[in-house]
N, C-alpha and C positions, 0 to 999 in steps of 0.2 A: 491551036492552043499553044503550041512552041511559040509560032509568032509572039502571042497575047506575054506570054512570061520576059522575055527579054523585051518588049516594048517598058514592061512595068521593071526590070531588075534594076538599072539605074535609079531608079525610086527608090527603092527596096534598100539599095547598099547606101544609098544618101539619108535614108531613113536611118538604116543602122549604124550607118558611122556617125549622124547628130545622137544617135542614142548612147553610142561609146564615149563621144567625148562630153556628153553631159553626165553619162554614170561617174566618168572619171572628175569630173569639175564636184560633183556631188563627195562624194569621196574624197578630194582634197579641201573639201572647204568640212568635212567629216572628222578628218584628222586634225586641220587645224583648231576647229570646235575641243576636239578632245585634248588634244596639246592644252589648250589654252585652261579649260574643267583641271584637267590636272597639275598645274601651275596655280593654279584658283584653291582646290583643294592640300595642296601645298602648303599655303600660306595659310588659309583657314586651321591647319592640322599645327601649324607652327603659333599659331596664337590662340588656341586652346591648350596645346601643351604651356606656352608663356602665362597663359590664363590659370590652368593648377597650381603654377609656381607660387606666385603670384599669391593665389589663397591661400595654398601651404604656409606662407611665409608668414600671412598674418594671422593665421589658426596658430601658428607655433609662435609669434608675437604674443599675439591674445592670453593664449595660456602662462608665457614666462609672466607678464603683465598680471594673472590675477593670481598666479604662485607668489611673486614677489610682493604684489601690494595689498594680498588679501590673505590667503591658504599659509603664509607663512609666519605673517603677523597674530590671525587668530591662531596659530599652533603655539604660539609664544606666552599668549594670552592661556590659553587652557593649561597649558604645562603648567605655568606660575600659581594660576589659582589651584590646579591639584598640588601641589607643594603645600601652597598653604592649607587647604582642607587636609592635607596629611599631617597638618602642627606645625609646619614648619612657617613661622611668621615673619620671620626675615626677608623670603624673599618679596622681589619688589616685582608689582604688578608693571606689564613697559605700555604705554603710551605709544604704539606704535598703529601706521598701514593708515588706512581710509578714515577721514573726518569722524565718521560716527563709530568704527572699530578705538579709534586711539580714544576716543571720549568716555568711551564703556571702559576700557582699559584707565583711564585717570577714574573714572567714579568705583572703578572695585579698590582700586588703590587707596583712596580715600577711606571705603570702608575695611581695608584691610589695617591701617593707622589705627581707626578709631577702635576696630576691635585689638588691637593690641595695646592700645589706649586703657579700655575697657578691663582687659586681663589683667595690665600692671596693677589695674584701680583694686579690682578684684583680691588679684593675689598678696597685695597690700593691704587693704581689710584685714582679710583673714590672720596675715599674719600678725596684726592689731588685736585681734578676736584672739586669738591661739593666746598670746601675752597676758591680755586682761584674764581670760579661762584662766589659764595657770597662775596667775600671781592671786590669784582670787582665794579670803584668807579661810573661808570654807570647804569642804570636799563637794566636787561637784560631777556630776556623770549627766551625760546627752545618750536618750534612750531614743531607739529608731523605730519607726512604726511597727516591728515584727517583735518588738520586748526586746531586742538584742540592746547591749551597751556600744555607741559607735564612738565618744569620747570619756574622756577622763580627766581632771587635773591632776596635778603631785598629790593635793593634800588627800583624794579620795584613793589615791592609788597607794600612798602611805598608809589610809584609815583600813583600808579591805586588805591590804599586806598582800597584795596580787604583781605581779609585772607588770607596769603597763601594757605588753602586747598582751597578754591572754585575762585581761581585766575586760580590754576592747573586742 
């Protein structure tokens, strides 16, 4: 049986030395697979981070973009018309930001004009009314739906011999 082993060990170590030097070939062709994945994944990791920039840059575009042509214009826009709903008609409605934001801004503007149009006509009447009432060669009193007296002329405020504040 000695015989029988050494007839076959020449095999045996020729066996095991093609099996070393294939593990070893296996193994370097292992490493360089992985070299190469990790060079791979590299550049993959380098152009995903370029890739976030990248969006970052036009998320934060985007946003300046509708601050500036949209969120800033309509703030301009509401400020103004609260002015004006607060009385104050002077100020000017702006014309500003995107096609159909600036044209909503010229059409309130418009009606901001005609309502101070509107007031002057108003407050101009009245003060036509107020003249004619008073020059008027009768005594005359405007009574309010509750019986109260809300106007007066001279002649009825000379006839009742009252002030006219505690007459009204």
């Amino acid at each position: 049986q000695q015989a029988d082993v050494s007839h076959w060990r020449p095999y045996v170590l020729a066996i095991r030395s093609a099996g070393l030097n294939m593990q070893e070939a296996i193994t370097t062709a292992q490493q360089r697979v992985t070299n190469q994945l990790d060079g791979w994944q590299n550049t993959l990791l380098g152009a995903l981070i370029a890739s976030c920039v990248v969006v970052a840059a036009m998320v934060a575009d985007a946003a300046a973009a509708v601050w500036h042509g949209l969120l800033r214009p309509f703030g301009a826009l509401r400020e103004a018309m609260a002015s004006v709903t607060a009385g104050d008609y002077e100020t000017r409605i702006p014309a500003a930001g995107p096609a159909e934001l600036a044209n909503l801004g010229r059409g309130i503007e418009l009606m901001r004009l005609r309502l101070v149009a509107a007031l002057d006509d108003v407050q101009w009447a009245e003060q036509r009314f107020r003249r004619v009432f008073d020059a008027a060669p009768d005594a005359m009193i405007a009574v309010a739906a509750d019986g109260s007296i809300s106007m007066a002329n001279t002649h009825a405020v000379q006839l009742f011999g009252y002030p006219a504040g505690e007459l009204i």
